[in-house]
N, C-alpha and C positions, 0 to 999 in steps of 0.2 A: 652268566649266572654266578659265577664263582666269584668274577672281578666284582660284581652290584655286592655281593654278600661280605667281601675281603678289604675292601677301601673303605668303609665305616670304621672298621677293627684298625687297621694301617693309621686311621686318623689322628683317633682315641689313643695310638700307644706311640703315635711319632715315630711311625713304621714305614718306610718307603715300600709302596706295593708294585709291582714290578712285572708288567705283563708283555708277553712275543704273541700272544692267541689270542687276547678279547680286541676284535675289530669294532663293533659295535661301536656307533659316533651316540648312541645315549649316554658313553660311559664319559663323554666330554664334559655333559651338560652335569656334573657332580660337582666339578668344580675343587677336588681332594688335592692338596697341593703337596701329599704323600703320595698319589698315585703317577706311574710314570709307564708311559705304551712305546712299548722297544718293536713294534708292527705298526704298519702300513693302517690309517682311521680307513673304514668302509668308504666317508663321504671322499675320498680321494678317486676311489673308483670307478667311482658311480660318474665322474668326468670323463673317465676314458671311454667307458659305454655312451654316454653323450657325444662325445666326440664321434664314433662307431655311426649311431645316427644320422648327426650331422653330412657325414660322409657320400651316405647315401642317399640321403633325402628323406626318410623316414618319419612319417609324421603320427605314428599310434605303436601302442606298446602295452603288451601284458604283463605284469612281474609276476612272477609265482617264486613263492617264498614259503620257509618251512613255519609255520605258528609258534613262533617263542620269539625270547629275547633278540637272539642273533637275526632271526629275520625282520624282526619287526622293527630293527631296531635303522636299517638300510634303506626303508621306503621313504622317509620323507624327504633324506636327501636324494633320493634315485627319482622321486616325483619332481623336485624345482630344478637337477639339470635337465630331464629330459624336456620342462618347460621353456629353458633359459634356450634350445636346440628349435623352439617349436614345434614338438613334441607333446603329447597328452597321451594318459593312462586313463584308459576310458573303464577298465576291469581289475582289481586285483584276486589273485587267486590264492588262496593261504591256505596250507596243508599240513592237518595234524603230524607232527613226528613222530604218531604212532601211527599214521596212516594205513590201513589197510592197499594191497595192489587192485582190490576192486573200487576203493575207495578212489584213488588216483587215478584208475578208468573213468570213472566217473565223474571226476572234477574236467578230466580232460577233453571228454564228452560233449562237455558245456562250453567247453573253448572251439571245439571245433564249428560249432553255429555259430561262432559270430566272426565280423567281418576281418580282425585283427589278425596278422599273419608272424606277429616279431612279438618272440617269447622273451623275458631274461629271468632265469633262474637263480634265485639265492636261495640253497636249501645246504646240508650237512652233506658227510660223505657218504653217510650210509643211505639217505635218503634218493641220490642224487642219481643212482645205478639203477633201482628200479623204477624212478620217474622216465627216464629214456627209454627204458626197454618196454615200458605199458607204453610212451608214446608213438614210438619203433612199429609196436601192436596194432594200434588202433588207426595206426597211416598218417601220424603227424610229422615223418619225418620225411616224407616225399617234397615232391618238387612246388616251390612257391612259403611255403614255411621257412623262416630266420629263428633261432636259438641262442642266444649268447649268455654264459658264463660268467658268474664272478670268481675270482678267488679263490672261494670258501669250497669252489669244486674242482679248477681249472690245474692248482698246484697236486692234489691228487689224480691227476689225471694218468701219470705213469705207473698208478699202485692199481687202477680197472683192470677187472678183467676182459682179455681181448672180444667177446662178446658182449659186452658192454662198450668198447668201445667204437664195433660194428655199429652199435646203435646209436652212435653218438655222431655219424660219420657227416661232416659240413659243419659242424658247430663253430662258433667263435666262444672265446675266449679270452677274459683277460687276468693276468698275472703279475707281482711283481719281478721288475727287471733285474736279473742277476751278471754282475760281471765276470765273464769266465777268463778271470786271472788266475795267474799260477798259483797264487793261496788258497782259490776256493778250490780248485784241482788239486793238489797234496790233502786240506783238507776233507776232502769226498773221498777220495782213494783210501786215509788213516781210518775213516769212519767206518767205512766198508769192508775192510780187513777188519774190525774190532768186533761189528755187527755179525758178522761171517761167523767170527770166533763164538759169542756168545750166544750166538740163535744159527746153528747149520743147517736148523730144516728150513728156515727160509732163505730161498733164491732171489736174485736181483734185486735187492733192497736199495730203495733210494731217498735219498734224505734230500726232500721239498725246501720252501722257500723259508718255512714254520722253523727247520731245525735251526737253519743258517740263522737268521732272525734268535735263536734263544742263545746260541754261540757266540753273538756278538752284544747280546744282554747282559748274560751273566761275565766278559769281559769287562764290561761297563762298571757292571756293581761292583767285580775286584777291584775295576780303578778307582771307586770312589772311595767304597769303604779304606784305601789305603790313605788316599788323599783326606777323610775324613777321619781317622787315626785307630787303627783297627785295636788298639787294648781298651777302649771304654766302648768300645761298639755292643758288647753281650751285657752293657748294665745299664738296669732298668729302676726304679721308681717306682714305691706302691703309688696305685691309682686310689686318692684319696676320696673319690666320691664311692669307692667298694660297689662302684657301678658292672667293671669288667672285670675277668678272671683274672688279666694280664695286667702287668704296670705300664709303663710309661719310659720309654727309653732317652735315656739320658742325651746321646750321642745322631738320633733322630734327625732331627731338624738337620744337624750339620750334612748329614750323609746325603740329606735329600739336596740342600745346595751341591754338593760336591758333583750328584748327576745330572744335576742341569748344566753344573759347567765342563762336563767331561765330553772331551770329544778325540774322536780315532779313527783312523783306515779300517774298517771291520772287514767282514766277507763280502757283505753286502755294498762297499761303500762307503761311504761319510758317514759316520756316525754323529749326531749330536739332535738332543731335545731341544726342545722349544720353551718359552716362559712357563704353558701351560702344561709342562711333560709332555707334549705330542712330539710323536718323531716327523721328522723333516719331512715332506713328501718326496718321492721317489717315482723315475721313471716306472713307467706299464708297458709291456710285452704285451701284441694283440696276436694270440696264437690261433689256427686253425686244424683241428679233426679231421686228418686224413690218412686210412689205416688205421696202425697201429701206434702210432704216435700224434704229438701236435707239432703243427710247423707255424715258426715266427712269419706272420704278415705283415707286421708295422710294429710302430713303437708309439707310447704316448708319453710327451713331455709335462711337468707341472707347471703353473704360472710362475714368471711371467711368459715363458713360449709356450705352456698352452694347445698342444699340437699334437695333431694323429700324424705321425710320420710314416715315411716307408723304410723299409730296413735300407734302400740306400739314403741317406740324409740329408741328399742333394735336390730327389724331388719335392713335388708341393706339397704342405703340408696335410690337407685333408685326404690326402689318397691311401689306398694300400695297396700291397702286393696283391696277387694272384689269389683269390677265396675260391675255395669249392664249396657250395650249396646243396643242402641235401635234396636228393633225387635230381636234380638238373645242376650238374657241374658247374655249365658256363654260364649260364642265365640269370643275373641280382633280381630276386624276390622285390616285388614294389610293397608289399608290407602288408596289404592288406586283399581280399576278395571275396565276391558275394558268393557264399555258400552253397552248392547246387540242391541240398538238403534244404537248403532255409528258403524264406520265401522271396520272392518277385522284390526289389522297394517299391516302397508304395508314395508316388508322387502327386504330393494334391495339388488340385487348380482350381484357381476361383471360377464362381459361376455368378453370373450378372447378364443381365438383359439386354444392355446396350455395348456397343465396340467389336462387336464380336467376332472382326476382322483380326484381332489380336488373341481371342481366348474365345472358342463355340463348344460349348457342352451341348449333346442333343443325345436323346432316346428313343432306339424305335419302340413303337408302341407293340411292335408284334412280337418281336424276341424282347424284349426288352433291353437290349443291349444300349451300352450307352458308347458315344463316341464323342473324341475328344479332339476338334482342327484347330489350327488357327496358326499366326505368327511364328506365337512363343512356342506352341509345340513344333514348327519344324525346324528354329532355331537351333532346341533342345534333340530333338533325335538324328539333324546331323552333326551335332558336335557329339553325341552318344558313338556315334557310326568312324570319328574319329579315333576313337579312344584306343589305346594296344592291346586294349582287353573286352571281352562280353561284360554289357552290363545289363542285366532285366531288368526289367520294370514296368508296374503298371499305374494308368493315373486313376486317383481316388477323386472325385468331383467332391468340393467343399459346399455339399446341398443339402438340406433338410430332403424329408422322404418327399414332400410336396414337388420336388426337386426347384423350391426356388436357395439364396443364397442363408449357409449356415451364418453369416457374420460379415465382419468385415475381412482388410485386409492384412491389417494387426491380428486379427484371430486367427488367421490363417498361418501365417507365420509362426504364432506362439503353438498351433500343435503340433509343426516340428520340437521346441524347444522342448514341449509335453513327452515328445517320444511314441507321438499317436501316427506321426510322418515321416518317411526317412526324407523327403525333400518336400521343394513347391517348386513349381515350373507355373510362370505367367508373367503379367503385367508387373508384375512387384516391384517397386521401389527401390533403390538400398537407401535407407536412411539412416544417422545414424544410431537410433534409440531401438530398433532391428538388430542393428549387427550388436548388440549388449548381450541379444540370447542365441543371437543363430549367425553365422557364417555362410558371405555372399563370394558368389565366383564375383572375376570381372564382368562389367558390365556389356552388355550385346546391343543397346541400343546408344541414340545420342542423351545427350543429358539436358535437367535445364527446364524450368518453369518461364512458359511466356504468357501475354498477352495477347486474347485475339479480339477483335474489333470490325465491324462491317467498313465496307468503303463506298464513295460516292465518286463519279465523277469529278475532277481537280476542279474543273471552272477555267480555267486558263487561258480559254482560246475566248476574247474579245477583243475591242480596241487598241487596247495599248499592250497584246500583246507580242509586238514586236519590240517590247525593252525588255524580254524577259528573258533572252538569251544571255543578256550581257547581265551582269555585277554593277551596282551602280558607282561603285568605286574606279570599274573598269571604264565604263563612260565616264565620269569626270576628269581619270587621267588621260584618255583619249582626248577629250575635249582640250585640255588642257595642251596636250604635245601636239596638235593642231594649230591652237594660238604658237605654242611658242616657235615651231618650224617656221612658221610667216615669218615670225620675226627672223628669225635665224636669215630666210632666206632676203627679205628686206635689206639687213643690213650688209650681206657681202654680195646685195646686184645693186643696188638705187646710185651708186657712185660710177657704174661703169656700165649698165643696159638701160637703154629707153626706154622697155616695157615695164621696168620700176621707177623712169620720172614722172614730174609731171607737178599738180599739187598736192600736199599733204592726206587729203584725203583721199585722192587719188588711190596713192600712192599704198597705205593703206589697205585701201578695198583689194587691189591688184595684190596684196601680198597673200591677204587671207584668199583670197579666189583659189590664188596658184598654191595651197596650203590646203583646204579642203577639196579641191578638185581632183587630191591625188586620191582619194577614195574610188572616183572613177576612171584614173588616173587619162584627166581630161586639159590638163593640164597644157595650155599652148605657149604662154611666156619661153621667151629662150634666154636659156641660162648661160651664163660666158665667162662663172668663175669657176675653177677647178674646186673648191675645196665646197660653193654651192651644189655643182654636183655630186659630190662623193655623201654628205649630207641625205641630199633628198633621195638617192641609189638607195642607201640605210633604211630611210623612212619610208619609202615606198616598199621594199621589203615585209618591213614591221607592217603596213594596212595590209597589204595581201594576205599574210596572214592571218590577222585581226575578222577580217573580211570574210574569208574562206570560212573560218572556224563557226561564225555567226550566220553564215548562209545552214552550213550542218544542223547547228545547234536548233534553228527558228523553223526547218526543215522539220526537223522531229518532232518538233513543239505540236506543230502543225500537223502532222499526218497521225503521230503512236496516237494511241488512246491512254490516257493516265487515271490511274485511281488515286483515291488519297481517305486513309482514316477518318474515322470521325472524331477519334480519339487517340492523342498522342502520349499522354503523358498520365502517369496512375495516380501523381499528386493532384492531377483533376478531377480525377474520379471519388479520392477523399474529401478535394474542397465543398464540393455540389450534393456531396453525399448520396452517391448513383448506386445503384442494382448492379451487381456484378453475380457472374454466374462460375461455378466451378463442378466438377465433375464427383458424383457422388459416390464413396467409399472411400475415398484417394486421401494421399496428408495433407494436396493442395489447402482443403480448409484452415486445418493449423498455422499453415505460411500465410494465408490474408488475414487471419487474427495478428500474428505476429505482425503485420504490415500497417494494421491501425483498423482493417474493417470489422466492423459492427455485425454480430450473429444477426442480426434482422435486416441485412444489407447484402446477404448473400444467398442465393438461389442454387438448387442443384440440380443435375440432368446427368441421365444414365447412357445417352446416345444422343447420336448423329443428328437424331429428326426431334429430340429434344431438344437440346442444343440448338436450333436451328426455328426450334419453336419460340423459344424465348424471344432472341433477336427479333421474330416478324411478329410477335406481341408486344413487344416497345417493355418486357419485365424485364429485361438486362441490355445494359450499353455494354457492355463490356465483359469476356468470359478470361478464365485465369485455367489453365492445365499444360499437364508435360508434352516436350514438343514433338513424343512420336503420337500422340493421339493429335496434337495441333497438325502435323505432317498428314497424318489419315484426313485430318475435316477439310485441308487445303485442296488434297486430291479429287476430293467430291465437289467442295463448294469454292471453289479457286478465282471465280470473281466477286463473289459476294463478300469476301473475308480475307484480312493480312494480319499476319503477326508482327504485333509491337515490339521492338526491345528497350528494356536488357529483359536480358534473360536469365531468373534466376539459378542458382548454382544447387545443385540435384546432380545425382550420380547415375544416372538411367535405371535402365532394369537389368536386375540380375538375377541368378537362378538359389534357393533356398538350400541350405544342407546344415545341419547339426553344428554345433561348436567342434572347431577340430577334427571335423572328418577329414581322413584324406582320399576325399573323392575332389574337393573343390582344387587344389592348386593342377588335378588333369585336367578337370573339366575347365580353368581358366585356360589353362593354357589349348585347349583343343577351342574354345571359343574364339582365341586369336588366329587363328589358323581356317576358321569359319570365316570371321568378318574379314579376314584380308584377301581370300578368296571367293571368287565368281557366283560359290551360290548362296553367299547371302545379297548379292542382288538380285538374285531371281527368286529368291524366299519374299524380298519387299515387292516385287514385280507381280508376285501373285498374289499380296494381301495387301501391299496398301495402293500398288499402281505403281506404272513410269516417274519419269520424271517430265512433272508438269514444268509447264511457262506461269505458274502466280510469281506476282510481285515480291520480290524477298522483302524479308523485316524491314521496320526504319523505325525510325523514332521524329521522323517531321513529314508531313506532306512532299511530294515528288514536285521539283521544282523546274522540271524541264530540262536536266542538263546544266545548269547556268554556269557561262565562264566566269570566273574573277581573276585579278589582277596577281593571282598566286601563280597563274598559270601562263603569262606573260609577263613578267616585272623582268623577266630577264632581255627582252625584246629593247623594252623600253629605256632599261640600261643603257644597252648599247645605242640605239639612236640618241641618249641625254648624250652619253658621253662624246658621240662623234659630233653631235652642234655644239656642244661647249667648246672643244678642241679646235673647229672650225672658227669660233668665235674667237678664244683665244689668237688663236694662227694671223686672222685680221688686223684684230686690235694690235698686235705688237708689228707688223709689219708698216699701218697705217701711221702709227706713232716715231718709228724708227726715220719715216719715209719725211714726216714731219715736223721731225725734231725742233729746228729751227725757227716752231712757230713759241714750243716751250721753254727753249733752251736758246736766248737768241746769242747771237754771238759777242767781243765785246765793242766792236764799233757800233754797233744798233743798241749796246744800254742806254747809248744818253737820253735816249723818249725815257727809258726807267715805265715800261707797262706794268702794272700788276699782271700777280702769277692769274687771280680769276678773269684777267683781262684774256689773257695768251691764252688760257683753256677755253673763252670761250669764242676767241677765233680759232681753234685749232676745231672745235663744233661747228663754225658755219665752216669751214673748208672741209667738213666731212659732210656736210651737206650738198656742198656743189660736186657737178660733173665733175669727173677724171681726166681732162682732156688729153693726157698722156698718154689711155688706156687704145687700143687699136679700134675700137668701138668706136670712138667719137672722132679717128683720125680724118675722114673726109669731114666735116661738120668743123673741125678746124681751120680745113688749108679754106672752106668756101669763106670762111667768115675773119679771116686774115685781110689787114687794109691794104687794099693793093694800091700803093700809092702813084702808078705811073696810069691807073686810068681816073686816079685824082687827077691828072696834068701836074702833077707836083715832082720837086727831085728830091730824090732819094739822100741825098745828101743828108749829114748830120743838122747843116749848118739853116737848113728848108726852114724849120720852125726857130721861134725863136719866143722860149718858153722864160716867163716873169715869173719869179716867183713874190710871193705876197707874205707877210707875219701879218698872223690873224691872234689876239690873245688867248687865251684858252677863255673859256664864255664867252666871247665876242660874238655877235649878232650879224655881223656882216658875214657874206658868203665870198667867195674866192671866185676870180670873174678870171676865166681863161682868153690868157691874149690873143689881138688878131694874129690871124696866121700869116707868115711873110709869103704869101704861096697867092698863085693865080684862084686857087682853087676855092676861094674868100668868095665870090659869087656865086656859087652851088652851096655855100656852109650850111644851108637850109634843108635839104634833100639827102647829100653825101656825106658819108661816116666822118665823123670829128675825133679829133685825138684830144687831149689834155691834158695835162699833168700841174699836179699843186703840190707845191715841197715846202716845208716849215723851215724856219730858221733856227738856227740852234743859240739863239738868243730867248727861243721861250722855250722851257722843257717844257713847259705842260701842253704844247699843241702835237696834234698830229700830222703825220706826213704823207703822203697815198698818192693813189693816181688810179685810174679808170679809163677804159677804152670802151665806147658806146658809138652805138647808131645814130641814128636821129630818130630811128621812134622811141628808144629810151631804155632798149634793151642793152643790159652789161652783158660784155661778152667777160668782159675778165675784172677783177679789181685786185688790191694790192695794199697794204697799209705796211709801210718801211720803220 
């Protein structure tokens, strides 16, 4: 009040005003660039009490403060940190400083019925001794109540008298941090002796944080006024508007520069102002009330660390020492508890006609008594039953007298926020235009708006349907690696097994036989190439499997029973523009407005046998609600009905409680400790049922299992890779083998064939037999000329072979000479040799020779 009345005048005369005592942070908002605060602003404080909070978890808080400037001036910042901690001040209590001691009974009287347990005091000194000692009185200072301290009472705390400070015993406290250097020790001791001298009737005199703080003030203003030139300092200037009594100091302005730039080691510390004259912020002392003293339990630092420390430095920051607690030493107060004076809370439940497996309100008719079962009550009274503390409570039913429903489920909620309900316990929602007035525990059920839908019989089992196991992509690549294995196996046997000669189409048919036969692996061809086998070993593999999976799959087809939707998709539902049904009170309505349907397009149903009505009166295709009531209709009606998805996104249900109660973060956390434990399955076991066998969600009709080719491409892989490689392996051996057909040598240029010539003899000799191969080795030696049962010799000189030049296009044929040989009389019957050699006087003829039978069969040919 002094400073509010003193910084006008300071302004007006270019007066530096100069305060160790006004804490007050209204004196900031003045903005006097004459006024300078050599003390610690209130709003510094009021962190380290937030911090205090934080500490412990603390989520409600009382202030009580003395009615004037100094106190009123602490609340708004002692309101935003305790919110910035998650924190709320749900009561303030403000006390004349003339307060009468019955008056203070009485204030505290009223503190004592309500639920808040965590006091903070900002009053004066003189007020501060009889607040304790009335609350001491009245039994506020027992076990479960928190008290903390600012400042304004904590630094007198050594000047109480020791019953007062009996009554003060467990409080905290915060204070500024003083360094106990050997300055401020000489200093105290010079003080104490002076003090002594001038006033002997008072004993143990102690100079608080207030003296320290004006000792290093009034060093300041020496050093500035010096630095600021101390001979014009006392001269003043009439004030020419003869508005104030005082002039106008000449020397003003400079002095006040001079203390913004002064700075020094004081008692306290660092000394130096800020732009705005505020002093520096400074470490907090958090002391504890125990006896006759206070003991340091922690330290609080300012930004940027920010921190409740412990007095050793090393621990973490939010911790503290060792607190004693009034009446319960060792036990941390949780902040708050229900009054045994006060009454029961009173928990409303909705009341509705249908579901009632989740929420039964009933009255006997003879007591009249009403009782309250269901789900969400026994959710709610074993997570109650967890809690570390009694909680009462009784349920108020949200009914008109008629006992049908007051409202909806919005109104039920709002009179919590009204303050007509300390809670609501039921089916509730959290959504989020709810949580704006009232605060929801975590959720106890699942979450999530679906779709539900009758089903019908799939249809599936007629004719064709044995394609239904497979993918049809997977039958075509089957199909296809069917063909290509024939070939595969085609071309490394038809050169060296006779169960692949024969003719073309033969040959052919036999391939694809012995290709799709391994399905039943009927296969009788015998295979005589290594690298044929290691192929079909792979691919016979690959169908076993293929095989196997398709008997399972056709198996099931055939026996389960399958349901299937009648409706899959909810953009159908808007196309056709269908009846949809949703469950009455609930927000489901708002989400199918927001979804695109039409208020005359949707139907509502209070229950089970509603719901179930609709459907068998053809007035809804389609119902839309949350999936624990979907879960309850599945339980009962499990074949007649499936949930479509998606599902949309909804927070389940959870339990109502006031803005900032600190009931919800035990009750969340005791709800966790329900649902991850055994009996909230036997809570669903007894209200909504086991767990059934219905069909889970989908979003398409049930297709039978069906394999595709996702599920096998890796099969097929490996059988591509190993007939390619096989192939590969052929081809270069085949060509290696017949170089000579491509590549002729250089005595054989002079024919000069073209390259597409030699490529496409090197094709008809991969058409003929392998006679080299062990296979066709008796089929050789029978069909070899055996010339000594010609009657012929053996000799070179036996035949006696003409050759002939025939032009190139010449029309005559090459006529093989008689044979010098006895054997000219059987020539008709018995194998004939021949040979035709071209002259190398015509490059353009060819040159060959052939060994035949006489019925016309080549055993071998040749072109040179």
């Amino acid at each position: 009040m002094q400073a509010n009345f003193l910084i006008p005048l300071g302004e007006k005369a270019h007066v530096p005003i100069v305060s160790f005592s006004a804490t007050s942070p209204t004196l900031a908002s003045i903005g006097s660039p004459y006024f300078f605060r050599a003390v610690q602003n209130d709003s510094t404080q009021v962190h380290a009490v937030a911090a205090i909070f934080k500490a412990f978890g603390w989520r409600q808080a009382v202030p009580i403060y003395v009615d004037d400037a100094f106190g009123q001036g602490i609340i708004p910042s002692l309101v935003d940190s305790l919110q910035a901690v998650d924190a709320r001040v749900p009561y303030r209590s403000a006390i004349s400083p003339s307060a009468t001691d019955d008056q203070i009974g009485e204030e505290l009287y009223k503190l004592m019925t309500m639920q808040t347990r965590v006091f903070i005091v900002h009053v004066s000194p003189d007020l501060g001794p009889r607040l304790f000692v009335k609350a001491k009185e009245v039994g506020m200072m027992s076990a479960g109540y928190v008290w903390i301290i600012t400042d304004g009472l904590t630094v007198f705390l050594p000047s109480f008298h020791p019953s007062v400070l009996r009554s003060m015993q467990g409080v905290l406290g915060v204070k500024p941090h003083v360094p106990q250097t050997q300055a401020v020790l000489n200093f105290t001791t010079r003080w104490r002796r002076k003090f002594q001298r001038d006033h002997p009737e008072i004993l143990d005199a102690n100079l608080n944080s207030y003296g320290l703080r004006a000792y290093d003030a009034t060093w300041a203003l020496a050093m500035a006024v010096e630095k600021a030139g101390a001979a014009t300092y006392f001269s003043f200037e009439s004030d020419k508007t003869k508005k104030y009594m005082v002039g106008v100091s000449r020397n003003g302005q400079n002095l006040a520069s001079a203390l913004l730039g002064t700075s020094f080691r004081g008692l306290f510390g660092g000394f130096a102002l800020e732009a705005d004259g505020q002093l520096r912020a400074s470490a907090y002392e958090v002391v504890n009330v125990n006896g006759n003293a206070d003991r340091v339990v922690g330290y609080w630092t300012p930004p940027p660390a920010g921190e409740l420390t412990t007095r050793s430095s090393s621990k973490v920051a939010s911790q503290l020492g060792t607190v004693i607690w009034p009446g319960d030493p060792g036990a941390v107060p949780k902040g708050f508890e229900i009054p045994m004076s006060g009454k029961k809370l009173r928990i409303g439940v909705p009341v509705k006609p249908g579901f009632r497996e989740f929420v039964s309100v009933s009255t006997d008719p003879e007591t009249n008594e009403t009782t309250v079962t269901g789900y969400c009550m026994d959710v709610f009274e074993a997570v109650v039953k967890t809690l570390p503390y009694a909680l009462p409570f009784e349920y108020v039913p949200f009914a008109k007298p008629n006992g049908e429903s007051n409202g909806s489920y919005n109104d039920l909620v709002n009179q919590v926020f009204l303050g007509n309900l300390d809670a609501v316990v039921g089916d509730i929602t959290i959504i989020a235009n709810r949580s704006n007035y009232v605060d929801f525990t975590l959720p106890y059920t699942e979450s999530g708006v679906s779709m539900v839908v009758p089903v019908r019989p799939d249809g599936s089992k007629n004719a064709w349907s044995f394609l239904k196991p497979l993918t049809w992509d997977l039958w075509v690549t089957t199909f296809l690696f069917f063909l290509f294995i024939g070939f595969v196996v085609w071309v490394l046997e038809h050169r060296i097994s006779k169960d692949f000669r024969g003719p073309p189409s033969h040959q052919a048919g036999t391939s694809l036989w012995f290709s799709f036969s391994t399905m039943a692996f009927a296969q009788r061809q015998n295979l005589v190439s290594n690298l044929t086998r290691t192929v079909v070993i792979i691919w016979c593999f690959v169908v076993l499997i293929i095989i196997q999976s398709y008997t399972a799959s056709f198996t099931s087809l055939l026996t389960v029973q399958r349901l299937r939707p009648t409706v899959t998709d909810m953009s159908e539902l808007l196309r056709k523009g269908e009846f949809v049904g949703y469950q009455e009170g609930t927000f489901v309505v708002g989400l199918l407005n927001s979804m695109g349907f039409s208020g005359d397009k949707l139907v509502s149903y209070n229950s089970i046998e509603g719901f179930d009505s609709l459907f068998r009166q053809g007035r809804i295709v389609a119902a839309f609600d949350e999936v624990p009531y979907i879960k309850l209709i599945l339980a009962k009606r499990c074949s007649e009905y499936m949930m479509i998805d998606p599902t949309y996104k909804a927070d389940g249900f959870g339990f109502v409680f006031p803005k900032g109660s600190p009931l919800v973060p035990d009750i969340s956390r005791a709800i966790l400790n329900v649902t991850e434990g055994d009996s909230m399955t036997k809570i669903e076991e007894t209200w909504i049922g086991k767990n059934n066998k219905c069909p889970e969600s989908s979003t398409s009709p049930p297709i039978g299992n069906q394999l595709g080719l996702n599920s096998f491409w890796s099969l097929f892989l490996i059988a591509g890779v190993a007939a390619v490689s096989a192939l590969c392996i052929f081809s270069v051996m085949f060509v290696y083998e017949h170089r000579k057909l491509l590549f002729p040598s250089k005595d054989d240029l002079h024919s000069n064939p073209s390259f597409w010539r030699r490529v496409l003899n090197l094709f008809k000799t991969f058409d003929e037999k392998d006679l080299k191969f062990h296979t066709f080795r008796d089929d050789r030696v029978g069909n070899e000329i055996n010339l000594a049962d010609l009657n012929v010799m053996t000799s070179p000189s036996t035949f006696s072979v003409e050759t002939t030049e025939f032009p190139a296009g010449s029309s005559q044929k090459p006529i093989t000479p008689p044979l010098d040989s006895p054997s000219e009389l059987n020539e008709s019957t018995e194998p004939r040799v021949g040979e035709i050699n071209n002259m190398d006087s015509h490059p353009n003829s060819s040159v060959g020779g052939v060994i035949a039978t006489a019925d016309g069969e080549i055993i071998t040919s040749r072109v040179f």
